[in-house]
PDB file of N, CA, C and O in Angstrom:
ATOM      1  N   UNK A   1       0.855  -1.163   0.000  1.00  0.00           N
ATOM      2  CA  UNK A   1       0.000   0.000   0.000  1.00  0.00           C
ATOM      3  C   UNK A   1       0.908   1.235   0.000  1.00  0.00           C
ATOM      4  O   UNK A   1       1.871   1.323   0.762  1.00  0.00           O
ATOM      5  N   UNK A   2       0.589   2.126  -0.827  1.00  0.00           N
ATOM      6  CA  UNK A   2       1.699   3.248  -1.087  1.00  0.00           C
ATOM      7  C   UNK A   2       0.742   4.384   0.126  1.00  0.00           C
ATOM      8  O   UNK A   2      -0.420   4.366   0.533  1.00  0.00           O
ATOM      9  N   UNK A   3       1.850   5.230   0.370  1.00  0.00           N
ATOM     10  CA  UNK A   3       1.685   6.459   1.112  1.00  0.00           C
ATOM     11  C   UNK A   3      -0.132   7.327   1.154  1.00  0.00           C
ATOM     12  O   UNK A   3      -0.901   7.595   2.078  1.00  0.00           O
ATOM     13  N   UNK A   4      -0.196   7.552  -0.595  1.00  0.00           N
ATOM     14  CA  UNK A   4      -1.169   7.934  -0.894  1.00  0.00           C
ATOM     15  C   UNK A   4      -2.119   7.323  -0.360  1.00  0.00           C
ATOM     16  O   UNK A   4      -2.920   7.795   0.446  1.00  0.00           O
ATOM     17  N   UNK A   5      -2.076   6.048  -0.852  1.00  0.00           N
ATOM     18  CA  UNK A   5      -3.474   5.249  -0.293  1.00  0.00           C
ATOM     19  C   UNK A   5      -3.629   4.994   1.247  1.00  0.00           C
ATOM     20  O   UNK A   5      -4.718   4.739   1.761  1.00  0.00           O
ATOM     21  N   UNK A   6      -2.594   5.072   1.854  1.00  0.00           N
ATOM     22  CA  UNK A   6      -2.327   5.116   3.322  1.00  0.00           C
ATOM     23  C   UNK A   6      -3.548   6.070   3.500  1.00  0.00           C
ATOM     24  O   UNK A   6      -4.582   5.756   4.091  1.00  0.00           O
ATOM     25  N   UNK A   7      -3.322   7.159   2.971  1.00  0.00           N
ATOM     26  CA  UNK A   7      -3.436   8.687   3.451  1.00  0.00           C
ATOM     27  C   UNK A   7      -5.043   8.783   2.777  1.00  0.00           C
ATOM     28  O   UNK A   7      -5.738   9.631   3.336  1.00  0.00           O
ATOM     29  N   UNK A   8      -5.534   8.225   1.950  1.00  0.00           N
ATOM     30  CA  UNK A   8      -7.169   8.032   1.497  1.00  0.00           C
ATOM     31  C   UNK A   8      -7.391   6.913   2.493  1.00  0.00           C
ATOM     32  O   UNK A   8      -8.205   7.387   3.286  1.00  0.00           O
ATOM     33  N   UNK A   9      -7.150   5.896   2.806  1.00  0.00           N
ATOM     34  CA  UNK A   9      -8.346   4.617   3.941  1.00  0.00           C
ATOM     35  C   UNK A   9      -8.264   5.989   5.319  1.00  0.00           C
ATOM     36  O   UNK A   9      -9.183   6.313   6.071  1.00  0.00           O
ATOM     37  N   UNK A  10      -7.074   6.472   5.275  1.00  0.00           N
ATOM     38  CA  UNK A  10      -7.281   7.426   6.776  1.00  0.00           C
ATOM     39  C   UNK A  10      -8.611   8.194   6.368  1.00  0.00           C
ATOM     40  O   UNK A  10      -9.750   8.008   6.797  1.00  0.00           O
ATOM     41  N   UNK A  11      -8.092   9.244   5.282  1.00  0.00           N
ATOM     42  CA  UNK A  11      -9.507  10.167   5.692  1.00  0.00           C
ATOM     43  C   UNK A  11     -10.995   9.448   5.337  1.00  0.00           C
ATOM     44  O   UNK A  11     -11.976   9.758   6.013  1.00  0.00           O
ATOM     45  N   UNK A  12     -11.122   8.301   4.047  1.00  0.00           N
ATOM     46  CA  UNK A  12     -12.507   7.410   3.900  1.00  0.00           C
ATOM     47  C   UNK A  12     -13.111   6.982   5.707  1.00  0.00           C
ATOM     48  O   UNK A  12     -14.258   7.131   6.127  1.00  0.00           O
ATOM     49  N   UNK A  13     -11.946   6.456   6.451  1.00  0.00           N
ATOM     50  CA  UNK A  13     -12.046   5.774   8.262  1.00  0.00           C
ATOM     51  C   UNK A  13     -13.152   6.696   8.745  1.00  0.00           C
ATOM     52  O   UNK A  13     -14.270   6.347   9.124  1.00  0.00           O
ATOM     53  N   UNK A  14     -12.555   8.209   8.656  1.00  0.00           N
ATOM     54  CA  UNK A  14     -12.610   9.609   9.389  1.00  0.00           C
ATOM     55  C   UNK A  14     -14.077   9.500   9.020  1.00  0.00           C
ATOM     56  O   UNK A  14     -14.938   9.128   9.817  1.00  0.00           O
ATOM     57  N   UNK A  15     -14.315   9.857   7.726  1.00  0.00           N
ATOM     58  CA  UNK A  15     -15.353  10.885   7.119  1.00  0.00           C
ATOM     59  C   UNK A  15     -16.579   9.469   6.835  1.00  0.00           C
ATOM     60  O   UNK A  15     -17.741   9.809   6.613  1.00  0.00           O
ATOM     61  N   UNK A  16     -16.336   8.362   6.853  1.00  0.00           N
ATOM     62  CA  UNK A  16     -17.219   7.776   5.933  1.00  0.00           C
ATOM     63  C   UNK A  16     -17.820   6.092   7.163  1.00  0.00           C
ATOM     64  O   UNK A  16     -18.750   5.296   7.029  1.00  0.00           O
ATOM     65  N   UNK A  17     -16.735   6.224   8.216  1.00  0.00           N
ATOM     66  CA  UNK A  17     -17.312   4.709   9.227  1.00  0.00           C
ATOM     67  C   UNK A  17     -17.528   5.155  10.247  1.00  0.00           C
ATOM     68  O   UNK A  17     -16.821   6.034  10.739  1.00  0.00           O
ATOM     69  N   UNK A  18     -18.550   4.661  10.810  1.00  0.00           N
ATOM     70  CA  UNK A  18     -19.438   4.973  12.025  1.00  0.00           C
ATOM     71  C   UNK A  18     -19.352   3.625  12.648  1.00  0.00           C
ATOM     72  O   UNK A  18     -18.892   2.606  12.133  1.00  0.00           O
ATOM     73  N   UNK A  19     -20.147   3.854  14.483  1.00  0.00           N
ATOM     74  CA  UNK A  19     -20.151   2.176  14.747  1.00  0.00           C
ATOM     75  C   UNK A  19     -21.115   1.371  13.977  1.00  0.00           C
ATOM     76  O   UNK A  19     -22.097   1.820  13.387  1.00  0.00           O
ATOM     77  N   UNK A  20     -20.757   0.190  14.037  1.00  0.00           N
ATOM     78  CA  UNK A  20     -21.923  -0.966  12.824  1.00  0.00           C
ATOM     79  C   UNK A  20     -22.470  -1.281  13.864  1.00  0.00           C
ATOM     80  O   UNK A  20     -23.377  -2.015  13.470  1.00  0.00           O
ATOM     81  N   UNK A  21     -22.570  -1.200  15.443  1.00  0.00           N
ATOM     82  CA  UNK A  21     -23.600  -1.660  16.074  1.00  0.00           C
ATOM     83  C   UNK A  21     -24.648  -0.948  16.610  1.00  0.00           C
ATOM     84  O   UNK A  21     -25.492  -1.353  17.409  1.00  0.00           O
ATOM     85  N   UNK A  22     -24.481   0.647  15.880  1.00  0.00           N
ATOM     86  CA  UNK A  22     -25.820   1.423  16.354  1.00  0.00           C
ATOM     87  C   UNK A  22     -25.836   1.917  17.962  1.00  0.00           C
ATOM     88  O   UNK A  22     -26.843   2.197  18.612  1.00  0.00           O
ATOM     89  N   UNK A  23     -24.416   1.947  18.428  1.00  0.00           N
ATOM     90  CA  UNK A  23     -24.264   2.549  19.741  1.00  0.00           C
ATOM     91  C   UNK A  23     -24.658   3.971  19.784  1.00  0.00           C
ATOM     92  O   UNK A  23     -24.306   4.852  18.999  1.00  0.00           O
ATOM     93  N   UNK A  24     -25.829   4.127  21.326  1.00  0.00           N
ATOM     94  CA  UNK A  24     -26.283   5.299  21.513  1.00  0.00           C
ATOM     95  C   UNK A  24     -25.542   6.854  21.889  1.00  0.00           C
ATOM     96  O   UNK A  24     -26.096   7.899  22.229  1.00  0.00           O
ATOM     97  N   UNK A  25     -23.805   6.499  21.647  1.00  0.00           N
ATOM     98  CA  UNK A  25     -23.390   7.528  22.544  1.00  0.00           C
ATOM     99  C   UNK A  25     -22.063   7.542  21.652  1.00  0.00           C
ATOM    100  O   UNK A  25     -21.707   6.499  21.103  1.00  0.00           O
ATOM    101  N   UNK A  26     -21.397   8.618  21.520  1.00  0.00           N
ATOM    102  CA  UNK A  26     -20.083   8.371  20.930  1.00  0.00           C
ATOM    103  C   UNK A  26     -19.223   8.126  21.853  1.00  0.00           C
ATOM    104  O   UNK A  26     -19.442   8.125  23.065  1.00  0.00           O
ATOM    105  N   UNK A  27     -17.936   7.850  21.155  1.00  0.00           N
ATOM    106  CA  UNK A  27     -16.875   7.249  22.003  1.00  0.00           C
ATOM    107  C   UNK A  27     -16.945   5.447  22.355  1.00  0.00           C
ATOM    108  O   UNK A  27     -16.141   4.784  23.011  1.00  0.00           O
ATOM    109  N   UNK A  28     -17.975   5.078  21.784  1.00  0.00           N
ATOM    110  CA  UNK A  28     -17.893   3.419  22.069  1.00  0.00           C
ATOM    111  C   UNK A  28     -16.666   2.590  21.396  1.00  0.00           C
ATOM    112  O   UNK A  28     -15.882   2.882  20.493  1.00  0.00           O
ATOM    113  N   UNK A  29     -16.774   1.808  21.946  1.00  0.00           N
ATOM    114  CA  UNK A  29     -15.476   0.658  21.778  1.00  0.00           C
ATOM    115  C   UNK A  29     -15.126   0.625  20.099  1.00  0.00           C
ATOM    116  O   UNK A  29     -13.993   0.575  19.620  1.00  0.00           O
ATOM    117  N   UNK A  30     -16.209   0.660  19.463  1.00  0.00           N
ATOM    118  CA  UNK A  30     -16.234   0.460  18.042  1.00  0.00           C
ATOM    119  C   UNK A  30     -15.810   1.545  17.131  1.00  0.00           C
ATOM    120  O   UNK A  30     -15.075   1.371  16.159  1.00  0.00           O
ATOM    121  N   UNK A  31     -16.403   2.868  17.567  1.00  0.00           N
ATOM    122  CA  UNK A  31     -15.361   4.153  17.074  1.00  0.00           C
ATOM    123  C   UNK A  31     -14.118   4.006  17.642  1.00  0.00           C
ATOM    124  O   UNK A  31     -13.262   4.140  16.767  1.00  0.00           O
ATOM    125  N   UNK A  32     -13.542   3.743  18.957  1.00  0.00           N
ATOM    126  CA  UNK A  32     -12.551   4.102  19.005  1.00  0.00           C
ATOM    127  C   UNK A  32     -11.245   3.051  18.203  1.00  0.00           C
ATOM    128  O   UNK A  32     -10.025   3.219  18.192  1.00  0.00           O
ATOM    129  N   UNK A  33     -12.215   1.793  17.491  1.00  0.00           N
ATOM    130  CA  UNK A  33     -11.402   0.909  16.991  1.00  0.00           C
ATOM    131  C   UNK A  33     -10.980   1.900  15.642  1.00  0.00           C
ATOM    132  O   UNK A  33      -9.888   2.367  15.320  1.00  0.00           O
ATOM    133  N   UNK A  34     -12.222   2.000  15.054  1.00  0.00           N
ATOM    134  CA  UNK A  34     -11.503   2.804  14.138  1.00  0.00           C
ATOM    135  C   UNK A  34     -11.638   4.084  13.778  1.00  0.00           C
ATOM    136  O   UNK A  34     -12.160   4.465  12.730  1.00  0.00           O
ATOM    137  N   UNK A  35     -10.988   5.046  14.976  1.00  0.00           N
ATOM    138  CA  UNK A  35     -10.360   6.185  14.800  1.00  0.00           C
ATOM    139  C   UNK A  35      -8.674   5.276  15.054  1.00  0.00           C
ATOM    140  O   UNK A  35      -7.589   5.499  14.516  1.00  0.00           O
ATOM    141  N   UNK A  36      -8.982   4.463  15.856  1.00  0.00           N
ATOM    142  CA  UNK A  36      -7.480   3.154  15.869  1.00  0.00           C
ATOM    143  C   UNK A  36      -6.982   3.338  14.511  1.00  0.00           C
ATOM    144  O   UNK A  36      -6.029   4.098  14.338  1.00  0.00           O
ATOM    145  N   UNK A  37      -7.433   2.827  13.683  1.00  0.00           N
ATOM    146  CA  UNK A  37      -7.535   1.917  12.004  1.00  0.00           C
ATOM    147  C   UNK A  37      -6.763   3.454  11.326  1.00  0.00           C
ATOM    148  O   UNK A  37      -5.728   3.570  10.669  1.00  0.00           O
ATOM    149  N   UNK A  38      -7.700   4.450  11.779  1.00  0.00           N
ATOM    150  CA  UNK A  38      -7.468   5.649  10.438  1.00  0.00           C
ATOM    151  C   UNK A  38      -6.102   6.233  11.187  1.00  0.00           C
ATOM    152  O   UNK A  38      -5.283   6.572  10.333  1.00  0.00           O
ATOM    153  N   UNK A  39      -5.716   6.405  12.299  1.00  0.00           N
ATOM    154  CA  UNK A  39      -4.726   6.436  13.079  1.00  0.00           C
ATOM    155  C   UNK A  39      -3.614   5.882  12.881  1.00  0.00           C
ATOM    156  O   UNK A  39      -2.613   6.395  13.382  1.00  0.00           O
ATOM    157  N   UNK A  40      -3.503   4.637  12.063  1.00  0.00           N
ATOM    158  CA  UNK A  40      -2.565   3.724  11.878  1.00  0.00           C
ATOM    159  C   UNK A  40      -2.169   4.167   9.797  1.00  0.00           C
ATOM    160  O   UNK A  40      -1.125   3.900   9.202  1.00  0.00           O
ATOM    161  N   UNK A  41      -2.990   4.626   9.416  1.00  0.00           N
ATOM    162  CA  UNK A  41      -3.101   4.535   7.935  1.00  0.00           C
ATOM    163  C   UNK A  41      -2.676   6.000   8.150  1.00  0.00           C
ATOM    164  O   UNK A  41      -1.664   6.172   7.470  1.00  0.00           O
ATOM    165  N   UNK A  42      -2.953   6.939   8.691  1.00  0.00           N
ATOM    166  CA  UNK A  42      -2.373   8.225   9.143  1.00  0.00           C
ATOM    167  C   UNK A  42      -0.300   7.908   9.200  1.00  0.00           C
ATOM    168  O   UNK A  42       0.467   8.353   8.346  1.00  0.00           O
ATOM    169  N   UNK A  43      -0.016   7.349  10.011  1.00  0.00           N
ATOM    170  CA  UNK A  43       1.074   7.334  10.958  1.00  0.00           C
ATOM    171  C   UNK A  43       1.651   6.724   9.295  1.00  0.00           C
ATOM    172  O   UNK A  43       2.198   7.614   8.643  1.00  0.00           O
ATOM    173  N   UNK A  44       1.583   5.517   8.682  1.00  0.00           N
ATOM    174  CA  UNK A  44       1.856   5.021   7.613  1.00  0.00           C
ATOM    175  C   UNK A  44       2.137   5.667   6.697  1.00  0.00           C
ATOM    176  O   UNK A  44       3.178   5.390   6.101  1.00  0.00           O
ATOM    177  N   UNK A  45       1.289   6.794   6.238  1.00  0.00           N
ATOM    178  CA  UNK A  45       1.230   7.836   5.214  1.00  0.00           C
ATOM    179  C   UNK A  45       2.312   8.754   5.198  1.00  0.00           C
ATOM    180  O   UNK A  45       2.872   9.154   4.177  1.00  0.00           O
ATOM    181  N   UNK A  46       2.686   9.187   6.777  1.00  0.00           N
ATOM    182  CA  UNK A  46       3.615  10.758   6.845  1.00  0.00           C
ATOM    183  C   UNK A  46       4.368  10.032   6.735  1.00  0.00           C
ATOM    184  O   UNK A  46       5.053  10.489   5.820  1.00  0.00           O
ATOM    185  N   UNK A  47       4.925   8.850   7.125  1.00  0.00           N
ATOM    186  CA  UNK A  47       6.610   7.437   7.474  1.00  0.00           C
ATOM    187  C   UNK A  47       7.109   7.815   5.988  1.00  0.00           C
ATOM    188  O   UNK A  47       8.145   8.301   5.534  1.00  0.00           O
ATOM    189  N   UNK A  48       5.644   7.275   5.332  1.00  0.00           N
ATOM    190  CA  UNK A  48       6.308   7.293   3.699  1.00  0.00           C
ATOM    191  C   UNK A  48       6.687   8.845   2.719  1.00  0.00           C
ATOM    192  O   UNK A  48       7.412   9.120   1.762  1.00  0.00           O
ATOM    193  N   UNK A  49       5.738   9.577   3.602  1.00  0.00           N
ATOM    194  CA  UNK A  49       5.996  10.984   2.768  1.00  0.00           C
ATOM    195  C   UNK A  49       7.267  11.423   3.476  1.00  0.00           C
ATOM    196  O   UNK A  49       7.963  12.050   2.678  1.00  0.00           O
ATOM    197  N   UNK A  50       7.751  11.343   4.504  1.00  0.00           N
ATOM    198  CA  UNK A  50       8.915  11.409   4.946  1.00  0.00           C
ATOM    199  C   UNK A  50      10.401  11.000   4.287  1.00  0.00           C
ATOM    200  O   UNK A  50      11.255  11.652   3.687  1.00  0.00           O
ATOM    201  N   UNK A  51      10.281   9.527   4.716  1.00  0.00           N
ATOM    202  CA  UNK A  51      11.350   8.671   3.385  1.00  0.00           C
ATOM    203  C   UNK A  51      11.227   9.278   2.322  1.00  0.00           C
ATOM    204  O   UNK A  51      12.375   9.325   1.880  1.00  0.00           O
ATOM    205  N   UNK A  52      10.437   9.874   1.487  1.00  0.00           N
ATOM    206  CA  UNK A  52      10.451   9.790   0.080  1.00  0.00           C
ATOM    207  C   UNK A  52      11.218  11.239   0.044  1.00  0.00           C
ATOM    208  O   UNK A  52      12.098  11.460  -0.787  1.00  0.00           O
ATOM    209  N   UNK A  53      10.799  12.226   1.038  1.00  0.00           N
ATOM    210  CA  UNK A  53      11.366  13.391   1.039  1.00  0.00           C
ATOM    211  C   UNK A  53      10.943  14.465  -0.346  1.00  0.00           C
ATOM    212  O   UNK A  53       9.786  14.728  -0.674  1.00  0.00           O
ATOM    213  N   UNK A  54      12.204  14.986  -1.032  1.00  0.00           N
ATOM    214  CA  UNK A  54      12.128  15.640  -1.809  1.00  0.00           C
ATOM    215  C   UNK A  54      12.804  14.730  -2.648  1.00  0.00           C
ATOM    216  O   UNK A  54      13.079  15.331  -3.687  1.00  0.00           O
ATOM    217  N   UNK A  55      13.177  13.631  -2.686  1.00  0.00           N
ATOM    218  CA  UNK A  55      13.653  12.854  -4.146  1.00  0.00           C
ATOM    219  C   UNK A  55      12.664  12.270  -4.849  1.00  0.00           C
ATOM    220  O   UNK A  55      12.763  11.711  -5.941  1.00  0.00           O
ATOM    221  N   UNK A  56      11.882  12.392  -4.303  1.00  0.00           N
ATOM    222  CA  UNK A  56       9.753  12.080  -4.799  1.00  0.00           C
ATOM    223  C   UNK A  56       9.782  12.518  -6.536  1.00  0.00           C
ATOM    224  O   UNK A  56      10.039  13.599  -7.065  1.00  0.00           O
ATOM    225  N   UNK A  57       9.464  11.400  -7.037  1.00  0.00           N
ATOM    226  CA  UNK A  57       9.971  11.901  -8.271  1.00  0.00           C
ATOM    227  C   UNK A  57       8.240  12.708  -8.828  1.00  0.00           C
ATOM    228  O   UNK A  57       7.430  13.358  -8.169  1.00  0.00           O
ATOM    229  N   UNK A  58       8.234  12.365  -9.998  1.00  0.00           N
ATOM    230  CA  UNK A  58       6.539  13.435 -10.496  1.00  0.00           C
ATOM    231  C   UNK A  58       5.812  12.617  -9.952  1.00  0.00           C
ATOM    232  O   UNK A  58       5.371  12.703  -8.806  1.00  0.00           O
ATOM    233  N   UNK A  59       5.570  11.496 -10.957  1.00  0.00           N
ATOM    234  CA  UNK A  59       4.463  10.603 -10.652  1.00  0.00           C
ATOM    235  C   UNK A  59       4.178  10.344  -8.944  1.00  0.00           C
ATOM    236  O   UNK A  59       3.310   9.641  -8.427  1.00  0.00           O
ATOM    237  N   UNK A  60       4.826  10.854  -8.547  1.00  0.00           N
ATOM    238  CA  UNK A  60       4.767  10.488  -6.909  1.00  0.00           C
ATOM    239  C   UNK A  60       4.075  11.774  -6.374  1.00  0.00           C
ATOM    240  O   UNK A  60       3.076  11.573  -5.683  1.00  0.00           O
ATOM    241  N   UNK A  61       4.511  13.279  -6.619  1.00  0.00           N
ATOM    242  CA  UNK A  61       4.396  14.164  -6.047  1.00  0.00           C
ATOM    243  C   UNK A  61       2.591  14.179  -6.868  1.00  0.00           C
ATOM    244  O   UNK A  61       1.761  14.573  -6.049  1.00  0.00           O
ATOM    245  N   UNK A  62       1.974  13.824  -8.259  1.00  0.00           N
ATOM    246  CA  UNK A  62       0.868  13.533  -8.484  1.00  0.00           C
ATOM    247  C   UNK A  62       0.296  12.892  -7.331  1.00  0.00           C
ATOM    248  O   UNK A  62      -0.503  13.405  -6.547  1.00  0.00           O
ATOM    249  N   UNK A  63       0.669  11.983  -7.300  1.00  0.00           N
ATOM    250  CA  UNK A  63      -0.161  10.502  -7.079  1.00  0.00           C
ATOM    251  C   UNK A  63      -0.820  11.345  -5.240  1.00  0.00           C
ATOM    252  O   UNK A  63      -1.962  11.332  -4.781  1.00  0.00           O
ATOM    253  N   UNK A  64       0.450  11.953  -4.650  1.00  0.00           N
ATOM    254  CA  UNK A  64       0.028  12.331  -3.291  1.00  0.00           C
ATOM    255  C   UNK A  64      -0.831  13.858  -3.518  1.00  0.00           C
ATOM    256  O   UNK A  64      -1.557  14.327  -2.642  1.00  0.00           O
ATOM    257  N   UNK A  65      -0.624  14.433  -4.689  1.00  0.00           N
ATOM    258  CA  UNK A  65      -1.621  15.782  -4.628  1.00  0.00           C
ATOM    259  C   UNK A  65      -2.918  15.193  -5.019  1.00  0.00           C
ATOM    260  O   UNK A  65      -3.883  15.719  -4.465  1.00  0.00           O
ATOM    261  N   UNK A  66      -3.151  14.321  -5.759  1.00  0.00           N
ATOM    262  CA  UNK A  66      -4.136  14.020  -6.340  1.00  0.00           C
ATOM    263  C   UNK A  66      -5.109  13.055  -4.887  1.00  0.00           C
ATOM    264  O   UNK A  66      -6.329  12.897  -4.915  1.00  0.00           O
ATOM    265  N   UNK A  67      -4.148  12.515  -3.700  1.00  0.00           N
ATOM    266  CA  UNK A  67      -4.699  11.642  -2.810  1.00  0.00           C
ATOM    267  C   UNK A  67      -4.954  12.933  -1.538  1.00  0.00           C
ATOM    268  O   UNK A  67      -5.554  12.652  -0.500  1.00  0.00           O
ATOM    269  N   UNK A  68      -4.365  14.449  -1.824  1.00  0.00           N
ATOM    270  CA  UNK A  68      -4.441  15.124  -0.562  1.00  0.00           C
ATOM    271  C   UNK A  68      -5.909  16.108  -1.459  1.00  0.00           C
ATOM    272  O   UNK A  68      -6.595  16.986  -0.935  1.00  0.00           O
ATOM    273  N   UNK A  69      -5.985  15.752  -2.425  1.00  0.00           N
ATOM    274  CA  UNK A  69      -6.812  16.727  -3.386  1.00  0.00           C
ATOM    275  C   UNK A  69      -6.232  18.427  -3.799  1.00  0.00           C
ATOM    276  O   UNK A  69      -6.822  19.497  -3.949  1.00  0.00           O
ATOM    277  N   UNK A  70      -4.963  18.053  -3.869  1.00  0.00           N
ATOM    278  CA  UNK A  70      -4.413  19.791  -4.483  1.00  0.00           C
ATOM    279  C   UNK A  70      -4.686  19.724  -5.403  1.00  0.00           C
ATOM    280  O   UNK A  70      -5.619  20.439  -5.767  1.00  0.00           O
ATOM    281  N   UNK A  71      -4.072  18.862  -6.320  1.00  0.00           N
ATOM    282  CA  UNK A  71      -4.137  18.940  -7.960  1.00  0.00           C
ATOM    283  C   UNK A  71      -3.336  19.632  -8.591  1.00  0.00           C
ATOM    284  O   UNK A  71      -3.449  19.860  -9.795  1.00  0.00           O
ATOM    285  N   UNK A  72      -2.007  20.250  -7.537  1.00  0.00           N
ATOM    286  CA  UNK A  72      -0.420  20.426  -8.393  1.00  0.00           C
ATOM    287  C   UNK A  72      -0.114  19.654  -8.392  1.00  0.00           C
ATOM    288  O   UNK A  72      -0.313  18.855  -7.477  1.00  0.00           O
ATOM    289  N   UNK A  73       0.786  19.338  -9.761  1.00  0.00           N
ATOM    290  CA  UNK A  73       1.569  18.461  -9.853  1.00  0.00           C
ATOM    291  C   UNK A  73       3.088  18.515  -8.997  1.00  0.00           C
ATOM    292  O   UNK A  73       3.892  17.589  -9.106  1.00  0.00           O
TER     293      UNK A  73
END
């Protein structure tokens, strides 16, 4: 899984999963699994945008504007 996609399951986690058991209150066991999940795909994402640094060649510096939604190349 490349950086980018790291960095899309994080924000899809964020913006798009709720608990599946219909808990009345936030903060249940089941959000906090996955704010866990998007937390981990977070931490994954910067590791790799890190390593890659500035030797990030195009297709790379795309691939992560296009996954942060800038749309510079």
């Amino acid at each position: 899984m490349t950086g980018p996609e790291n960095y899309r399951d994080a924000v899809a986690i964020l913006t798009g999963e709720s608990c599946d058991y219909g808990c009345p209150h936030t903060g249940c066991a089941h959000e906090m699994a996955y704010l866990a999940r998007a937390q981990v795909h977070a931490t994954l994402a910067l590791t790799v945008a890190v390593v890659a640094g500035t030797s990030m060649n195009r297709a790379d510096r795309a691939e992560w504007a296009g996954a942060i939604g800038d749309g510079a190349p």
